[in-house]
C-alpha positions, 0 to 999 in steps of 0.5 A: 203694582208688584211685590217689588213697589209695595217693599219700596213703598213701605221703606220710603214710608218707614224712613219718613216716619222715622225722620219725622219721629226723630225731628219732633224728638229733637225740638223737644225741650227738656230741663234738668232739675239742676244745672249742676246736678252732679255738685248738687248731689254729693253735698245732699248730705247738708239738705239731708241733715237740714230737713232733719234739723226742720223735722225736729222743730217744735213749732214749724214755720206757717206757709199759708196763701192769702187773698184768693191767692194773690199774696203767701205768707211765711210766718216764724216762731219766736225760736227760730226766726231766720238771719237769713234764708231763700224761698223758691219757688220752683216750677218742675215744668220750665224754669224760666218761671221760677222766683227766687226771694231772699230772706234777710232779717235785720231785725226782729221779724218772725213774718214775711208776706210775698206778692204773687201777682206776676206769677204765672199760674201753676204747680210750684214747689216751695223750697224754703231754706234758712238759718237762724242763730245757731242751725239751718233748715230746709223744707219743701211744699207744694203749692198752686197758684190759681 
């Protein structure tokens, strides 16, 4: 074997590695953090001054998970308890397995308590949104659910 077969050899090889570099590429899934980024980032602002709103409480609403993490408990001071709200639970890796819960608050309620059952295990961001009487508020934890 010449000189003349070995350059060929090594393009045939080099063009093979690159279709196949390329094909895994393709068939790779990738998820953006929102839909509609771009929308979500000029209102960041409100998150902004939310989260402020969240840091100047006095007494911060309780995040605790329960029963060898079957169950997460959410539990509002007397002051600031929610008219209504939204709890995520986002997962950064696949959104399919996020869970949206809504808050809504017809009475006098100051806790709530979530079933984590069905949920698929992992690291998940809790993004907990309300508003009480007068403000609202935004807040993120993370959480594992085993």
């Amino acid at each position: 074997m010449n000189w003349g077969h070995k350059i060929i050899i090594a393009f045939v090889a080099f063009i093979a590695i690159m279709g196949t570099l390329v094909t895994v590429a393709m068939k790779q899934d990738f998820y953006l953090v929102e839909k509609e980024y771009y929308k979500e980032e000029l209102a960041y602002q409100e998150v902004i001054d939310k989260m402020r709103n969240f840091n100047n409480l006095d007494v911060k609403p309780g995040i605790e998970l329960n029963d060898n993490q079957k169950t997460l408990s959410l539990t509002f001071a007397k002051g600031n308890i929610p008219v209504e709200g939204l709890v995520h639970f986002y997962r950064v890796d696949n959104p399919n397995l996020d869970r949206k819960i809504t808050l809504s608050n017809k009475g006098d309620e100051s806790s709530y308590v979530f079933d984590l059952e069905g949920m698929t295990k992992g690291q998940y961001l809790l993004k907990l949104k309300w508003k009480d009487a007068s403000l609202e508020y935004y807040t993120e934890k993370p959480v594992f659910i085993q």
